[in-house]
Backbone bond lengths (Angstrom), bond angles and torsions (degrees), N, CA, C in turn:
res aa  C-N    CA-C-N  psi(-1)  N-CA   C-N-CA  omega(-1)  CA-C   N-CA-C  phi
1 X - - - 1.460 - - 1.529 109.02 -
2 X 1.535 118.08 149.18 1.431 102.07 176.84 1.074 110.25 -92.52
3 X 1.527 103.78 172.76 1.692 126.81 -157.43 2.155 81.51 -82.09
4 X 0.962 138.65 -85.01 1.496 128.81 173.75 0.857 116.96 -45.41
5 X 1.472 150.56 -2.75 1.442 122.50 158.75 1.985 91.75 -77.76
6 X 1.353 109.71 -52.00 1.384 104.75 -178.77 1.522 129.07 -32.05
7 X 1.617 98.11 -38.13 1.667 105.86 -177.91 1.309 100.62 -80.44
8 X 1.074 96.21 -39.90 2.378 93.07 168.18 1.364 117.16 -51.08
9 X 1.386 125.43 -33.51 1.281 138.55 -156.39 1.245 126.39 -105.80
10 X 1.731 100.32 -4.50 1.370 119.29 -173.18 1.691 125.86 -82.81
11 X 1.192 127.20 146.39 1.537 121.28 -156.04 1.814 118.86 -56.87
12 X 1.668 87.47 -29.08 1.843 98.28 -169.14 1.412 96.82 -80.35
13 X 1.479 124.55 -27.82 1.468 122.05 -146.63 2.002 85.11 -96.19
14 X 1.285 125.87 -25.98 1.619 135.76 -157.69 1.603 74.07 -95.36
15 X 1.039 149.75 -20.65 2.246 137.08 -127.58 1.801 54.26 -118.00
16 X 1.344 121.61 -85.10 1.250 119.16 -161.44 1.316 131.64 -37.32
17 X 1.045 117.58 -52.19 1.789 127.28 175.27 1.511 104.61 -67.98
18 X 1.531 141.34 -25.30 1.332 142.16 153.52 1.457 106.82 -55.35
19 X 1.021 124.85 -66.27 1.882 124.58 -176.45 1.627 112.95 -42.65
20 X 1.999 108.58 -47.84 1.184 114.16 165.94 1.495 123.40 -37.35
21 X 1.251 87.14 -78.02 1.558 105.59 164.34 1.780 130.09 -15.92
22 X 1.087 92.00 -54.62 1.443 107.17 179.82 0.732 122.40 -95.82
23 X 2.044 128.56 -18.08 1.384 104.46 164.16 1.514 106.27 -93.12
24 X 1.605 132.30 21.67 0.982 103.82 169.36 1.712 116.93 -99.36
25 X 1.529 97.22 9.17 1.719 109.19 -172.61 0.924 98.67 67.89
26 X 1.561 113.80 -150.29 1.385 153.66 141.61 1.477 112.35 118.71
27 X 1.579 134.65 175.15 1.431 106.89 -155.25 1.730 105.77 -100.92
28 X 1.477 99.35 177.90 1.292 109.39 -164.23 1.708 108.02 -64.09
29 X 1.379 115.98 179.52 1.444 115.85 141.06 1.511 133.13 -121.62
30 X 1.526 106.54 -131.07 1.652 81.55 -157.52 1.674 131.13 -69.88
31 X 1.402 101.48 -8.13 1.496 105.61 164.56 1.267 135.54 -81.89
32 X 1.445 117.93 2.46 1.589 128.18 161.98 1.277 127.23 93.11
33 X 1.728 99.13 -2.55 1.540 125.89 -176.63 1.613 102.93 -78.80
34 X 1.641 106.68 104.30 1.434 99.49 149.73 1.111 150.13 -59.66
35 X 1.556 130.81 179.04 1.625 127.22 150.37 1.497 122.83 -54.28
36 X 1.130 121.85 -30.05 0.976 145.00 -172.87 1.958 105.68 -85.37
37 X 1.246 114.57 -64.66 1.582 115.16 153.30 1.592 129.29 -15.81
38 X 1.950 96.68 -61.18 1.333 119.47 -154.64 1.648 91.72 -31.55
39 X 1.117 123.05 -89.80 1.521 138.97 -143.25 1.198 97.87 -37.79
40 X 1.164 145.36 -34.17 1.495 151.58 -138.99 1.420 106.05 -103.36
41 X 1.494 100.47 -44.75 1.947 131.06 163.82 1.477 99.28 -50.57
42 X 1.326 102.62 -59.87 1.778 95.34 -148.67 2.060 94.37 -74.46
43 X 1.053 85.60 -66.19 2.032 77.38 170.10 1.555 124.65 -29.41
44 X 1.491 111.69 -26.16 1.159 105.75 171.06 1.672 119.94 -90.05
45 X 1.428 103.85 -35.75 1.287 97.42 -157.36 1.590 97.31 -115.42
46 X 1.457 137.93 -4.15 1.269 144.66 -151.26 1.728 101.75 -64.68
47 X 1.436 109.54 -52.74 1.706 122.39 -172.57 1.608 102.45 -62.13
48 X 0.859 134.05 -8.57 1.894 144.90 178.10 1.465 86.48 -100.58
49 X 1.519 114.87 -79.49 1.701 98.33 -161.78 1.287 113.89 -54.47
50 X 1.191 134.51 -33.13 1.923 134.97 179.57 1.679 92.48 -57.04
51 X 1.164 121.66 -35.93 1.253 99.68 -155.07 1.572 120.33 -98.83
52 X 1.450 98.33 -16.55 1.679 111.41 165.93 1.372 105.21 -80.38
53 X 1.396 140.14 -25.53 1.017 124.59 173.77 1.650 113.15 -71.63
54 X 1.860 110.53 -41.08 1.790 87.30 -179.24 1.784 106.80 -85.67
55 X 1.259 105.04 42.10 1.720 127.99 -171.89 1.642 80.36 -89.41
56 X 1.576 115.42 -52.83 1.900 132.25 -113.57 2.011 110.45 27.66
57 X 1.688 78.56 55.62 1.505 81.93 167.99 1.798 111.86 -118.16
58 X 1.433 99.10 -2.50 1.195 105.60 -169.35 1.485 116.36 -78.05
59 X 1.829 129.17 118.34 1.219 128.49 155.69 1.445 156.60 -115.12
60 X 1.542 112.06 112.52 1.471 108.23 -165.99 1.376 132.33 -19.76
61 X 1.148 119.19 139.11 1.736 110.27 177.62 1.483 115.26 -71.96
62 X 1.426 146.82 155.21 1.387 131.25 164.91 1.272 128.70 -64.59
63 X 1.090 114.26 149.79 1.572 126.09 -159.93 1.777 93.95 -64.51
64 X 1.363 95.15 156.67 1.698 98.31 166.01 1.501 100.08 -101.74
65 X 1.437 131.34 130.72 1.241 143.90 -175.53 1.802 100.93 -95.85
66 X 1.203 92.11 137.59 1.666 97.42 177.20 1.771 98.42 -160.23
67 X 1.650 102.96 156.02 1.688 101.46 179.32 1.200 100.45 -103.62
68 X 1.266 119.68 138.70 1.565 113.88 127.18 1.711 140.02 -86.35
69 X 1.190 118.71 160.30 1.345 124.53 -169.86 1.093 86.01 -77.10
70 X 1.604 110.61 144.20 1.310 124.26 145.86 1.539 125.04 -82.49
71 X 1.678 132.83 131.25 1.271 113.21 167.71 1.705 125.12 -24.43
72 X 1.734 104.69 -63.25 1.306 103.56 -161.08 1.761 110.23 -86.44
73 X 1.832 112.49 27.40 1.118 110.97 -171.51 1.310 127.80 112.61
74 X 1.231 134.19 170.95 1.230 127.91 -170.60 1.539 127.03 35.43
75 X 1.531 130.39 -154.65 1.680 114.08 -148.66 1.416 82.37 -146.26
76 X 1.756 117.77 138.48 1.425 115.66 160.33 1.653 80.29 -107.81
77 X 1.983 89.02 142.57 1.861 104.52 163.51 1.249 107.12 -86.76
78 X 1.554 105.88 150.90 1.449 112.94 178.49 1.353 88.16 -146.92
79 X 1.833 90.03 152.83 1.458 105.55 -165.47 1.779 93.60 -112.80
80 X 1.154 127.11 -178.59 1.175 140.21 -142.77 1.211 126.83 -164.51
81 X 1.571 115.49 49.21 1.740 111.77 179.16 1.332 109.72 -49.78
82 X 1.713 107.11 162.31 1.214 127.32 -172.16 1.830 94.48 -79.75
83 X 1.162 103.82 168.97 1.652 102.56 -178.05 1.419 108.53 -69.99
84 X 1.254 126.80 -30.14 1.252 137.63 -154.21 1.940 92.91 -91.98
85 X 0.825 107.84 -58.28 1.527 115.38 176.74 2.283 102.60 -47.42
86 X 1.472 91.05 -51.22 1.721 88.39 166.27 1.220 103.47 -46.34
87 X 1.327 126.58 -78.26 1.604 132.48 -157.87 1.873 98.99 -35.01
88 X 0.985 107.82 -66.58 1.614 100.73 -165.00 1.529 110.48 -71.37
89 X 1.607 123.11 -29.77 1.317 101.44 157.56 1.285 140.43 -64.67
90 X 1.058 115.61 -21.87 1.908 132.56 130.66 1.151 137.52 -2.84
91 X 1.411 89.17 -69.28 1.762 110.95 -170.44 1.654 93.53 -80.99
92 X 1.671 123.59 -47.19 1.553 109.33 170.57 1.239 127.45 -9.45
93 X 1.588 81.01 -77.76 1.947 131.61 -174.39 1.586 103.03 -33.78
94 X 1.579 106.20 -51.03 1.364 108.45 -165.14 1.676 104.58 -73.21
95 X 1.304 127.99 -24.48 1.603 142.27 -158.93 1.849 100.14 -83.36
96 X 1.580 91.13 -50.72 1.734 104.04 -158.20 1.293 85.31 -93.95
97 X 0.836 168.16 -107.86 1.681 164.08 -119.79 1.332 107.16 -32.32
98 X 1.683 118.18 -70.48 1.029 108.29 -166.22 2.139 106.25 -72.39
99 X 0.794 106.32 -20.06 1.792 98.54 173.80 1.403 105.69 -67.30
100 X 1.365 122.24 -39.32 1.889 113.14 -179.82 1.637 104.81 -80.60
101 X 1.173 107.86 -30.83 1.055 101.55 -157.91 1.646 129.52 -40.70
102 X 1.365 109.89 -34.60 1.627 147.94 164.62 1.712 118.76 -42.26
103 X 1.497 82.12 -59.49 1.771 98.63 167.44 1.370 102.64 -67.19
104 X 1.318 142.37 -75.25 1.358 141.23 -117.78 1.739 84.07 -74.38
105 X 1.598 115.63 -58.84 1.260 134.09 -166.79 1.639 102.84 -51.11
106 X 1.313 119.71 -28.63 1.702 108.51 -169.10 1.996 80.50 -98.77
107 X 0.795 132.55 -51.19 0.836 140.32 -168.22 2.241 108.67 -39.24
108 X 1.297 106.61 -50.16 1.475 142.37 166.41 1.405 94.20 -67.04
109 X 0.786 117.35 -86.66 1.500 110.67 -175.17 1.796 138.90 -42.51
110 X 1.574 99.23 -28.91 1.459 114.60 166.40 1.969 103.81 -84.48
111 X 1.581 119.58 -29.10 0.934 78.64 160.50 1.477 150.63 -111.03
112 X 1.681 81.43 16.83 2.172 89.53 179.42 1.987 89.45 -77.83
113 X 1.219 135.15 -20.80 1.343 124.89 171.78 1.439 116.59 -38.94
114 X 1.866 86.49 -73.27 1.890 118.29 173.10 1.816 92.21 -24.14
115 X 1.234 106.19 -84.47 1.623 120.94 -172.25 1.645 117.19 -42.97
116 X 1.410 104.36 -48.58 1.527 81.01 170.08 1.237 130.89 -77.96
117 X 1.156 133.87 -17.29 1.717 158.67 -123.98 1.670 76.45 -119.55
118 X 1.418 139.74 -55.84 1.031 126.69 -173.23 1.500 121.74 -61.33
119 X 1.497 104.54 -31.07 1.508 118.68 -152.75 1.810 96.26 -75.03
C-alpha cells in the first residue's frame, strides 16, 4: 500500500477533513446524506469506504446539479458532491497542498519576476 494513500487514509488526517467538512455545512448530494447525518454515515459505512479505496475500487457518487441565478441574469451550474465524497476530497486536500504548495508558490513567484523584469 502506499505510504500517501496511507497518510490520506489515516484517522487524524480523515477526524480532520470530517470537522472541515462540517463546519463548512452546506447541502447534501445525491444520496440525501447530510452534514448533520455524516457522523452516523461515516460510523457506519467508513471501514468499507477505507477499504475500497486502498481496493482503487472505490467510486464517487454523482454530483447533484443545481443552478444558481446570476445577478446580471441567466444560471451558473453547480455541482454538488455528496458529503461523504467531501470528506475524502478533504483529507487529499489536506496531504497534497502542503507538498505542491512549495512548487506552485516558487513557481508564481518566478513568474510575476519573468513579467515584471520584462516590462
Amino acid at each position: 500500500m502506499s505510504e500517501l494513500l496511507e497518510k490520506i487514509l489515516s484517522n487524524d488526517n480523515m477526524n480532520a477533513a470530517y470537522k472541515r467538512v462540517c463546519a463548512n455545512k452546506g447541502a447534501g448530494g445525491v444520496d440525501d446524506v447530510t452534514v448533520e447525518e455524516l457522523g452516523d454515515y461515516i460510523k457506519e459505512n467508513w471501514n468499507s469506504i477505507r477499504e475500497q479505496i486502498r481496493q482503487r475500487q472505490y467510486m464517487p457518487q454523482p454530483v447533484r446539479r443545481v443552478e444558481i441565478p446570476k445577478p446580471n441574469g441567466g444560471v451558473r451550474k453547480l455541482g454538488i458532491p455528496t458529503v461523504m465524497d467531501r470528506v475524502i476530497q478533504q483529507g487529499i486536500v489536506q496531504i497534497i497542498s502542503p507538498m505542491c504548495e512549495p512548487l506552485f508558490s516558487e513557481l508564481l513567484w518566478s513568474s510575476v519576476f519573468v513579467t515584471l523584469w520584462s516590462n
